[in-house]
Biopython code that builds the backbone (N, CA, C, O; Angstrom):
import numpy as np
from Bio.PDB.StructureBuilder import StructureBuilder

atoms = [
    (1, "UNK", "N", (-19.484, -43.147, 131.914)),
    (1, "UNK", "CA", (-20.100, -41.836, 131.783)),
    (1, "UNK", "C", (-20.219, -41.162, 133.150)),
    (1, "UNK", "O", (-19.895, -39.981, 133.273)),
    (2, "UNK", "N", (-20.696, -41.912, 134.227)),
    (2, "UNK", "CA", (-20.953, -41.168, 135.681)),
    (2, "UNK", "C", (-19.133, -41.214, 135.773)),
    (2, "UNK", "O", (-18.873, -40.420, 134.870)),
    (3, "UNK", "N", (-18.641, -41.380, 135.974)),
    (3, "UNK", "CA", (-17.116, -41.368, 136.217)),
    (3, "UNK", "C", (-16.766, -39.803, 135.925)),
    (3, "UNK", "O", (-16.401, -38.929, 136.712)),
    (4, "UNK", "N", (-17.017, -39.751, 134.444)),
    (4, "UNK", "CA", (-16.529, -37.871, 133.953)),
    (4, "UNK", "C", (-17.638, -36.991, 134.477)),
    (4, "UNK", "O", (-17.518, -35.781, 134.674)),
    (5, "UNK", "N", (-18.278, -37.410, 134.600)),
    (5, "UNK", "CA", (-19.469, -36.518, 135.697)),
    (5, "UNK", "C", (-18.964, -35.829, 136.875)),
    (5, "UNK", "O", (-18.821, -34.704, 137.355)),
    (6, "UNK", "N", (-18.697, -37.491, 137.179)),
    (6, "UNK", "CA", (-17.582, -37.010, 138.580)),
    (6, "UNK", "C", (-16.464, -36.791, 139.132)),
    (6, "UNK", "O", (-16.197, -36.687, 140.330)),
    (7, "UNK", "N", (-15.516, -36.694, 137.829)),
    (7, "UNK", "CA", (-14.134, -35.809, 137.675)),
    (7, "UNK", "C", (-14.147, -34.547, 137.253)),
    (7, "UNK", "O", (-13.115, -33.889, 137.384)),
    (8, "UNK", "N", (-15.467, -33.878, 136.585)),
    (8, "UNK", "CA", (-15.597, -32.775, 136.382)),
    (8, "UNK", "C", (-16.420, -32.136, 137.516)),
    (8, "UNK", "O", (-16.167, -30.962, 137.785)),
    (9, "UNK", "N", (-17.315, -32.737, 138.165)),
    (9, "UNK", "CA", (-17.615, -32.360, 139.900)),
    (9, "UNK", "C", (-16.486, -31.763, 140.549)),
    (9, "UNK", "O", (-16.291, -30.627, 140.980)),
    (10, "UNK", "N", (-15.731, -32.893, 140.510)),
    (10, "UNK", "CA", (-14.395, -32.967, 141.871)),
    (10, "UNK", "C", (-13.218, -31.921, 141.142)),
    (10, "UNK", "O", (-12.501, -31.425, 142.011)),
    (11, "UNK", "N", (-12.841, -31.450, 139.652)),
    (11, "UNK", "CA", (-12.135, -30.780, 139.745)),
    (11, "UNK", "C", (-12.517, -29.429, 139.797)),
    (11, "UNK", "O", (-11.662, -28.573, 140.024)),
    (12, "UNK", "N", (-13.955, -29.066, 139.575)),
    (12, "UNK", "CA", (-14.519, -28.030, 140.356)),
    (12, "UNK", "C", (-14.365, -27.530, 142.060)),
    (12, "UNK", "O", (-13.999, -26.504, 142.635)),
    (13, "UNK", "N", (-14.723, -28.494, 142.352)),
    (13, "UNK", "CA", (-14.274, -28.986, 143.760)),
    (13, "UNK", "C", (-12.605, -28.627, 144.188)),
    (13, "UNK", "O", (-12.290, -27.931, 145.152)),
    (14, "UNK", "N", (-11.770, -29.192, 143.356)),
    (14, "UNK", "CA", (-10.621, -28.672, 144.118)),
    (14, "UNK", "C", (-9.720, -27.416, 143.425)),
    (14, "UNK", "O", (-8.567, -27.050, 143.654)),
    (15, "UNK", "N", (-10.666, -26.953, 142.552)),
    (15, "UNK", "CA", (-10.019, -25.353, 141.684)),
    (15, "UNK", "C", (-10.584, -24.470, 143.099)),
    (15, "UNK", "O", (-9.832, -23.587, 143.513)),
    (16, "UNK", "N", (-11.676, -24.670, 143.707)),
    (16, "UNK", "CA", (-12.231, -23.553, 144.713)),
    (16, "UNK", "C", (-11.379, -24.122, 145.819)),
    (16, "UNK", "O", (-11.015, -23.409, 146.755)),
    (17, "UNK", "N", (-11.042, -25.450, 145.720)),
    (17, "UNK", "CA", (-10.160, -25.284, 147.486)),
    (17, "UNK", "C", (-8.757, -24.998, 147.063)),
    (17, "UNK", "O", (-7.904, -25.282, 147.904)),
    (18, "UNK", "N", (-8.233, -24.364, 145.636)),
    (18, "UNK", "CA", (-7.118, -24.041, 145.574)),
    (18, "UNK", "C", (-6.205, -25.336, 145.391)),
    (18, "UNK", "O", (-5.038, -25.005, 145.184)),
    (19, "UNK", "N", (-6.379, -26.550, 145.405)),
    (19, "UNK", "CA", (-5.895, -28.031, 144.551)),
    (19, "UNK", "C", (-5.607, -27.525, 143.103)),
    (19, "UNK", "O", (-6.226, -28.195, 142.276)),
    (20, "UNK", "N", (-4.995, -26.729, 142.669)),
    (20, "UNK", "CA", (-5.149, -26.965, 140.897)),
    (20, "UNK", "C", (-4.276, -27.548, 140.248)),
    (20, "UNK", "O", (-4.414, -27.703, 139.035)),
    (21, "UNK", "N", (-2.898, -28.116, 141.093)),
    (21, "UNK", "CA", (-2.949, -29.844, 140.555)),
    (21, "UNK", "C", (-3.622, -30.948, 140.308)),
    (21, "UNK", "O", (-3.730, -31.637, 139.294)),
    (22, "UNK", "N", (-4.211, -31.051, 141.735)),
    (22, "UNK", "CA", (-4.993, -32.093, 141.974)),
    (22, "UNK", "C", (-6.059, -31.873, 140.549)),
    (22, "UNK", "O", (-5.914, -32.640, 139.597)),
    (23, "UNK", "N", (-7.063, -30.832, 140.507)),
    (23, "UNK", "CA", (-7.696, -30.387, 139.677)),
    (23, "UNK", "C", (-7.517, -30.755, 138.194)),
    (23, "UNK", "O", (-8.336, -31.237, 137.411)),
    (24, "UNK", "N", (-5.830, -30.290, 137.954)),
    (24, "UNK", "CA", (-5.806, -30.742, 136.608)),
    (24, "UNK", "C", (-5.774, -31.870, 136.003)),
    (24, "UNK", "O", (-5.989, -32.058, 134.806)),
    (25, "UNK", "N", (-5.352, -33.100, 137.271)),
    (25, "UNK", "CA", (-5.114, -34.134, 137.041)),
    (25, "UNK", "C", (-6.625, -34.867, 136.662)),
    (25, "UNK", "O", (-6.774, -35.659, 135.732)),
    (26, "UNK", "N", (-7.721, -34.413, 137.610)),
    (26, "UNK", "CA", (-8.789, -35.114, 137.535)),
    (26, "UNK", "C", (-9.364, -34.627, 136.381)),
    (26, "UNK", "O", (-10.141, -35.471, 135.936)),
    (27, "UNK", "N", (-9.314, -33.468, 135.592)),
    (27, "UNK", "CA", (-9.399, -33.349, 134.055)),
    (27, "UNK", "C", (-8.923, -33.849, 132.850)),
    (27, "UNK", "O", (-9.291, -34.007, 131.686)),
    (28, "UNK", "N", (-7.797, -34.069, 133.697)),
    (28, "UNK", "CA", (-6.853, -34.889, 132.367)),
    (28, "UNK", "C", (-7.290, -36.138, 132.328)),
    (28, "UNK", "O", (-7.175, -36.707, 131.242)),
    (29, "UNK", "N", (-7.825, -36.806, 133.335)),
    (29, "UNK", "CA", (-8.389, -38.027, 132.822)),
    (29, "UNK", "C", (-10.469, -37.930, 132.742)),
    (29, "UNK", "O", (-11.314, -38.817, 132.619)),
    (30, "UNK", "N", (-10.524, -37.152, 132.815)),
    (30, "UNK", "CA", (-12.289, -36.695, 132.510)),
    (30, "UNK", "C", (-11.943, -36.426, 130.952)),
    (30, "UNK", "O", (-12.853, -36.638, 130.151)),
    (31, "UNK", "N", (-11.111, -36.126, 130.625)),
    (31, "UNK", "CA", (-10.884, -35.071, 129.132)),
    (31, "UNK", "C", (-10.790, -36.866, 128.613)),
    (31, "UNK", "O", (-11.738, -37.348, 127.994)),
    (32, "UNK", "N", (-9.579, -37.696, 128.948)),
    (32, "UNK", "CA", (-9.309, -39.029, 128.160)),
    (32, "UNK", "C", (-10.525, -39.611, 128.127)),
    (32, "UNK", "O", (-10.929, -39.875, 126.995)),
    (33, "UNK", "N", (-11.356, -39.939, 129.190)),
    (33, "UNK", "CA", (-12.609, -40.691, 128.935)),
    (33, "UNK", "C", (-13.396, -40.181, 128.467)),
    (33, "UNK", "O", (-14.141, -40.988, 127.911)),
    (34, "UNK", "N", (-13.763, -38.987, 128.332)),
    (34, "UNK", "CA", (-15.153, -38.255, 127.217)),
    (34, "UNK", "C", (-14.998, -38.633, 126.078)),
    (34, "UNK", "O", (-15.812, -39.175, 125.329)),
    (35, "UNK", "N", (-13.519, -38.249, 125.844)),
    (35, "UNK", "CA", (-12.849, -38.713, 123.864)),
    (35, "UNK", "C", (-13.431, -40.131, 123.846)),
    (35, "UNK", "O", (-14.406, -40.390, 123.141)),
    (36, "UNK", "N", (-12.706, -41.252, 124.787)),
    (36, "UNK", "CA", (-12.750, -42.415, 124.539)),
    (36, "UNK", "C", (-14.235, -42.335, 124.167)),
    (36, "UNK", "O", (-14.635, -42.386, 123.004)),
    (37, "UNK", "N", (-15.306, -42.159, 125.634)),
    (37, "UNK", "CA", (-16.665, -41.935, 124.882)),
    (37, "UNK", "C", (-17.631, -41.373, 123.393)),
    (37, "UNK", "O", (-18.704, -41.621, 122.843)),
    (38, "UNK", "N", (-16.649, -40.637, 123.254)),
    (38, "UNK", "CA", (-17.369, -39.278, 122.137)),
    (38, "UNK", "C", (-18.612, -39.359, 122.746)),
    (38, "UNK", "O", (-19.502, -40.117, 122.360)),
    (39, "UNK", "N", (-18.723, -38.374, 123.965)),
    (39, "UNK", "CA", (-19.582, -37.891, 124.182)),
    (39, "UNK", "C", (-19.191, -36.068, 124.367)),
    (39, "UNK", "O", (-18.449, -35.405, 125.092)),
    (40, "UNK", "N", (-20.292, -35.750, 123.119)),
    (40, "UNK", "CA", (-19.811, -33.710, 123.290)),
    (40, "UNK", "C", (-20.440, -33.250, 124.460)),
    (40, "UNK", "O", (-19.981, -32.197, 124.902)),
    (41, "UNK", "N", (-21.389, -33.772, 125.090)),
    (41, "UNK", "CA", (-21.888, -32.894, 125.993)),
    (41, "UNK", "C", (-21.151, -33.156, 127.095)),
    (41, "UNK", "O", (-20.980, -32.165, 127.805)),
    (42, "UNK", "N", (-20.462, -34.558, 127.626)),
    (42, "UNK", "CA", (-19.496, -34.358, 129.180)),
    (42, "UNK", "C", (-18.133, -33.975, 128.539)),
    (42, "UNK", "O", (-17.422, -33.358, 129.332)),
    (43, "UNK", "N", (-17.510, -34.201, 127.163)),
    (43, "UNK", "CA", (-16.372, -33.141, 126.573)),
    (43, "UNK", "C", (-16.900, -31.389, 127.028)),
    (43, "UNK", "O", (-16.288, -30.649, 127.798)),
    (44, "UNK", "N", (-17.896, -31.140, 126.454)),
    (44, "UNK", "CA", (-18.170, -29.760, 126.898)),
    (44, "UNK", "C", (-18.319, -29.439, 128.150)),
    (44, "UNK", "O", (-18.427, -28.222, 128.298)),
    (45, "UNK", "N", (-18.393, -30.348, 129.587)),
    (45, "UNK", "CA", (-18.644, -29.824, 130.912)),
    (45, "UNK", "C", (-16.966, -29.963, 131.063)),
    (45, "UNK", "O", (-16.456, -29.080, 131.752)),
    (46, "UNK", "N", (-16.043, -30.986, 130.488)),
    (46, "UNK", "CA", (-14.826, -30.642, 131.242)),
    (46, "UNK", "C", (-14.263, -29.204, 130.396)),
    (46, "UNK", "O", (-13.499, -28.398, 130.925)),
    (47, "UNK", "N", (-14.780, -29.069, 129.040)),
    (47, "UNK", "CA", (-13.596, -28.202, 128.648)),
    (47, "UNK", "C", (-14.371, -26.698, 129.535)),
    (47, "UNK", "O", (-13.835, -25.591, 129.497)),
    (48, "UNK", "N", (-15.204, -26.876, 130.008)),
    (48, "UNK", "CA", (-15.842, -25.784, 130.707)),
    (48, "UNK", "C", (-15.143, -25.502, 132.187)),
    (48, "UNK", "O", (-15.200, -24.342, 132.594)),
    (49, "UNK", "N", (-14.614, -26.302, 132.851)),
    (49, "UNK", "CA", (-13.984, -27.006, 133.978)),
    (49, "UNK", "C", (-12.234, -26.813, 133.709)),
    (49, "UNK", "O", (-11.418, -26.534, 134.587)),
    (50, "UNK", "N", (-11.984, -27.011, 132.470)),
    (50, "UNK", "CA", (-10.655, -26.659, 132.421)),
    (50, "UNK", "C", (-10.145, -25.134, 131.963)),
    (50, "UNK", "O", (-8.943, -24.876, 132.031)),
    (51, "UNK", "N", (-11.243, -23.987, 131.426)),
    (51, "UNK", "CA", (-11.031, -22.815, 131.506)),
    (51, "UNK", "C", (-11.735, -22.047, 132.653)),
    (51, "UNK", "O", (-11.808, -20.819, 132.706)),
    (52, "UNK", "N", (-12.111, -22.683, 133.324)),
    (52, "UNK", "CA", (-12.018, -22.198, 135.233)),
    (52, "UNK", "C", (-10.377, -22.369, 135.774)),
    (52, "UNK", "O", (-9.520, -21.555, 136.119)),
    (53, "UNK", "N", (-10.417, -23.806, 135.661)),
    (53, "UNK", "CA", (-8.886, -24.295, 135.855)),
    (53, "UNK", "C", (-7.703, -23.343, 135.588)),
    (53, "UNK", "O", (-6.915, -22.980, 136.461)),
    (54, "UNK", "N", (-7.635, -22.762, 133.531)),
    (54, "UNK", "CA", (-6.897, -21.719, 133.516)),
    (54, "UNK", "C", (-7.060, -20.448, 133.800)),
    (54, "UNK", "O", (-6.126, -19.647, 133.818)),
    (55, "UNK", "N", (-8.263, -20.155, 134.048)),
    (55, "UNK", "CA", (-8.151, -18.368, 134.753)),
    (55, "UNK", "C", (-7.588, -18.479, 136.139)),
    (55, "UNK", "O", (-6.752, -17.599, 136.350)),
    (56, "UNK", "N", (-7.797, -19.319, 137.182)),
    (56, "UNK", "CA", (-7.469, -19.710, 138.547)),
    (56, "UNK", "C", (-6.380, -20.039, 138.462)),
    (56, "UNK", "O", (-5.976, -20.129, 139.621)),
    (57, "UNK", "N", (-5.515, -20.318, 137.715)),
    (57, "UNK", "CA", (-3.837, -20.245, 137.048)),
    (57, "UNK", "C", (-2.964, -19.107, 136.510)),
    (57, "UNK", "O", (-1.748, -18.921, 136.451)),
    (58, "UNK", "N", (-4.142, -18.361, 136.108)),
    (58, "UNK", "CA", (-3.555, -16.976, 135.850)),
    (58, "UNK", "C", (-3.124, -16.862, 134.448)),
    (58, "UNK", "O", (-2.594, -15.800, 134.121)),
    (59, "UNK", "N", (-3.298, -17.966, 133.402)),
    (59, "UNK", "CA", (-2.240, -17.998, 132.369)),
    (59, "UNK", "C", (-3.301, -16.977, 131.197)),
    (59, "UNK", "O", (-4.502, -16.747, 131.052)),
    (60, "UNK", "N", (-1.876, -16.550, 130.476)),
    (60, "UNK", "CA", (-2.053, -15.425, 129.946)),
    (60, "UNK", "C", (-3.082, -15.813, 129.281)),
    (60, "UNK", "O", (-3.328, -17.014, 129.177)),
    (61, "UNK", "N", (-4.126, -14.547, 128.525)),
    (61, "UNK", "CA", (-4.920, -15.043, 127.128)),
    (61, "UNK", "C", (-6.354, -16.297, 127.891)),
    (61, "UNK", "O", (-7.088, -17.010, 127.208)),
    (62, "UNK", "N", (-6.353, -16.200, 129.309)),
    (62, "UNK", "CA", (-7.539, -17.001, 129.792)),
    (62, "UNK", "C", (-8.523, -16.673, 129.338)),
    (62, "UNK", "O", (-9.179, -17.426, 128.619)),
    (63, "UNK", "N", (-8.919, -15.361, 129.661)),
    (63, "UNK", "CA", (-10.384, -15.116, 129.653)),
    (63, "UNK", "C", (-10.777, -14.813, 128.239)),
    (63, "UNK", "O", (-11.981, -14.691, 128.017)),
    (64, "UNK", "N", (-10.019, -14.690, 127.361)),
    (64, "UNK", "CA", (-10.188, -14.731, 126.093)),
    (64, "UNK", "C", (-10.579, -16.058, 125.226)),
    (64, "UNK", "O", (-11.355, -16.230, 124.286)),
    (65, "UNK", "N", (-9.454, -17.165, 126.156)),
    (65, "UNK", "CA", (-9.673, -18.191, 125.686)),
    (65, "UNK", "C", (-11.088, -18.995, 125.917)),
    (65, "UNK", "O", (-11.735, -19.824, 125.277)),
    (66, "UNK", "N", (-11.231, -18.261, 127.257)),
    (66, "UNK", "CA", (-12.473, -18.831, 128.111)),
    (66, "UNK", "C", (-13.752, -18.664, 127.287)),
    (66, "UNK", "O", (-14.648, -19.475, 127.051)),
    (67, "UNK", "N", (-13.559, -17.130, 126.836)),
    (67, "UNK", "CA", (-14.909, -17.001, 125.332)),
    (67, "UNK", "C", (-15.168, -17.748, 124.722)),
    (67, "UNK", "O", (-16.257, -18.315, 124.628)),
    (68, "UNK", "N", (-14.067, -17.946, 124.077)),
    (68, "UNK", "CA", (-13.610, -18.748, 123.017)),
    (68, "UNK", "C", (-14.591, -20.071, 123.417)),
    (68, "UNK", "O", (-15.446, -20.683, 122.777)),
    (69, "UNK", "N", (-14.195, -20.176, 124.425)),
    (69, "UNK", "CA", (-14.647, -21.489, 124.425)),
    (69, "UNK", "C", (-16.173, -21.946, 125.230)),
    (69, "UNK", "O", (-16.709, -23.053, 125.259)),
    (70, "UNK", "N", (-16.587, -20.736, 125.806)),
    (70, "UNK", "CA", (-18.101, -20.633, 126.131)),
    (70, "UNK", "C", (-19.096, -21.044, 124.621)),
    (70, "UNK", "O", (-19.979, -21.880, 124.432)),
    (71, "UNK", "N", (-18.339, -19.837, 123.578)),
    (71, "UNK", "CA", (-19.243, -19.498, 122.701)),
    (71, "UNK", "C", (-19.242, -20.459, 121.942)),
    (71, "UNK", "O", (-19.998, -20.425, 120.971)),
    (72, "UNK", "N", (-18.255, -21.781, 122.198)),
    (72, "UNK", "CA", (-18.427, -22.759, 121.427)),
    (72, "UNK", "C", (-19.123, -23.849, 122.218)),
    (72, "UNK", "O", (-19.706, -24.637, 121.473)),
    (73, "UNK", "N", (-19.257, -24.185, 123.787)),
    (73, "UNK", "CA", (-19.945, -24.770, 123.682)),
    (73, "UNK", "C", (-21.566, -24.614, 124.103)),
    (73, "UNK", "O", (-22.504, -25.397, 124.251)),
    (74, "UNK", "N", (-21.429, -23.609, 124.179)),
    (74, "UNK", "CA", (-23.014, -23.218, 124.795)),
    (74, "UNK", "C", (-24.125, -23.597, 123.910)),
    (74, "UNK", "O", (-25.178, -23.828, 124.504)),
    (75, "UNK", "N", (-24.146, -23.756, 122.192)),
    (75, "UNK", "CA", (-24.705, -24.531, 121.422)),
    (75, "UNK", "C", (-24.737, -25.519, 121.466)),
    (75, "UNK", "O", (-25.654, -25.989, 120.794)),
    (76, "UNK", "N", (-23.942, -26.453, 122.142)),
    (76, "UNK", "CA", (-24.037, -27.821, 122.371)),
    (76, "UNK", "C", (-24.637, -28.538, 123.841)),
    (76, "UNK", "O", (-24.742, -29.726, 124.147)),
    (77, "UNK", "N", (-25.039, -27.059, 124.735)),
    (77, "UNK", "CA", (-25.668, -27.584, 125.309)),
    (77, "UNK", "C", (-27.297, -26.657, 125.096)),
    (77, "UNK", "O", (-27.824, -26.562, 126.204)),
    (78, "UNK", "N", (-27.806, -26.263, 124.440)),
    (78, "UNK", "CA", (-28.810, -25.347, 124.220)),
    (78, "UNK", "C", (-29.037, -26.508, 123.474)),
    (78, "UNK", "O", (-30.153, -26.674, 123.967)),
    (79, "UNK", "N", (-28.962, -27.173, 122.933)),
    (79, "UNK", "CA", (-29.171, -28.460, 121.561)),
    (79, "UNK", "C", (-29.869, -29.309, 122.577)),
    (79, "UNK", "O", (-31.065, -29.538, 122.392)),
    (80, "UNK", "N", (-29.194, -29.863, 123.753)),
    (80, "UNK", "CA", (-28.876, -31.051, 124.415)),
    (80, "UNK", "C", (-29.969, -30.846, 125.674)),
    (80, "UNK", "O", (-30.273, -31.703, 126.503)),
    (81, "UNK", "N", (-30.520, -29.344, 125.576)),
    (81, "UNK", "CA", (-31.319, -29.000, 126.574)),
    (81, "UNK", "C", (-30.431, -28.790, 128.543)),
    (81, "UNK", "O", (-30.949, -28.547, 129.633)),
    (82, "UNK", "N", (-29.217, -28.998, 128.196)),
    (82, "UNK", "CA", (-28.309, -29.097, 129.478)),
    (82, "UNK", "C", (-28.116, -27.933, 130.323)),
    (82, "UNK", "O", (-27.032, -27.400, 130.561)),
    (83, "UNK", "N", (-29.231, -27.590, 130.747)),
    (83, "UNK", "CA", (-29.332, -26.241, 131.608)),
    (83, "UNK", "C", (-27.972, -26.023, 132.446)),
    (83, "UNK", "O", (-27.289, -24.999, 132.459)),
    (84, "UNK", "N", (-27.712, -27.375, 133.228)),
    (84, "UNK", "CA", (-26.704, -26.979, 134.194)),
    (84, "UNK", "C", (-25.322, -26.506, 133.503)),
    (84, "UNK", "O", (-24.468, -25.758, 133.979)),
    (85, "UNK", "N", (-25.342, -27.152, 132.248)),
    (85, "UNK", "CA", (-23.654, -26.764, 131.074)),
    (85, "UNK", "C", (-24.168, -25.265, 130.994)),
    (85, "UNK", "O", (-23.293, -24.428, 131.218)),
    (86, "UNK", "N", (-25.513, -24.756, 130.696)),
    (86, "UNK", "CA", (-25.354, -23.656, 130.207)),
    (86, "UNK", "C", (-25.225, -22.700, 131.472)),
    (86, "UNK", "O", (-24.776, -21.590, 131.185)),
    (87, "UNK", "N", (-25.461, -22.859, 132.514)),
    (87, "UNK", "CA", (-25.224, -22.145, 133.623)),
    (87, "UNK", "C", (-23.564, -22.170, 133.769)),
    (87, "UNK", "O", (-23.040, -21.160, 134.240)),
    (88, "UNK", "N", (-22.918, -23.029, 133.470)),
    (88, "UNK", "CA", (-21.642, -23.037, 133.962)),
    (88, "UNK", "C", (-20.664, -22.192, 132.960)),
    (88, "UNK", "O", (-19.669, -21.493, 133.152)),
    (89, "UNK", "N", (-21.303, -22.525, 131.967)),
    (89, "UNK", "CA", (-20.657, -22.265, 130.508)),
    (89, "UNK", "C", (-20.745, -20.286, 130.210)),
    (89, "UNK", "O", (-19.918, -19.564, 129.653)),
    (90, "UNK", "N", (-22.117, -19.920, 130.862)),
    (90, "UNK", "CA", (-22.160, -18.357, 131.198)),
    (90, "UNK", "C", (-21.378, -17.728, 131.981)),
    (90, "UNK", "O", (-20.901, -16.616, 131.755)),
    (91, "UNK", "N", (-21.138, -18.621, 133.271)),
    (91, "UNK", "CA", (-20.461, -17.735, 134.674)),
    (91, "UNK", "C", (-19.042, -17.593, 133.722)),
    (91, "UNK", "O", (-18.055, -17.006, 134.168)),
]
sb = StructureBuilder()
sb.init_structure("model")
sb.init_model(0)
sb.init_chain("A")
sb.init_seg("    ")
for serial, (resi, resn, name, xyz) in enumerate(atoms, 1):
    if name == "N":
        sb.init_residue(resn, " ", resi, " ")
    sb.init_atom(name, np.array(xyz, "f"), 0.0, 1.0, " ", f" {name:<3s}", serial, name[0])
structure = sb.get_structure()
């Protein structure tokens, strides 16, 4: 569990230093271990982490998708009491 904590830290971390390889890579395995976990609330900090990832990529349909995907998980952390998801999950 601290592991996807801290792949979703660090690919925060390297979307702002402009890494968004590096970035995606450390999602792609934050994304495998949450599943393995079924845990929704560190699933919801990476998929929050990976539509930063795609607007900072430029790919088409981001910020749409990015809704998309606020408005889905922001109930799951309003549930969970996870202030910091919901701060991230707004910006």
């Amino acid at each position: 569990t601290r592991r996807i904590v801290l792949l979703a830290d660090l690919s925060g971390a390297l979307i702002e230093s402009g890494r968004l390889d590096d970035a995606g890579r450390a999602l792609d395995e934050a994304e495998r271990l949450a599943a393995a976990a079924d845990d929704r609330r560190l699933a919801a900090h990476v998929l929050v982490q990976r539509q930063f990832l795609r607007i900072f990529h430029g790919e088409e349909g981001g910020l749409e998708e990015a809704a998309r995907a606020a408005a889905a998980v922001i109930p799951v952390f309003e549930r969970l009491g996870d202030d910091l998801g919901l701060c991230r999950a707004r910006r």
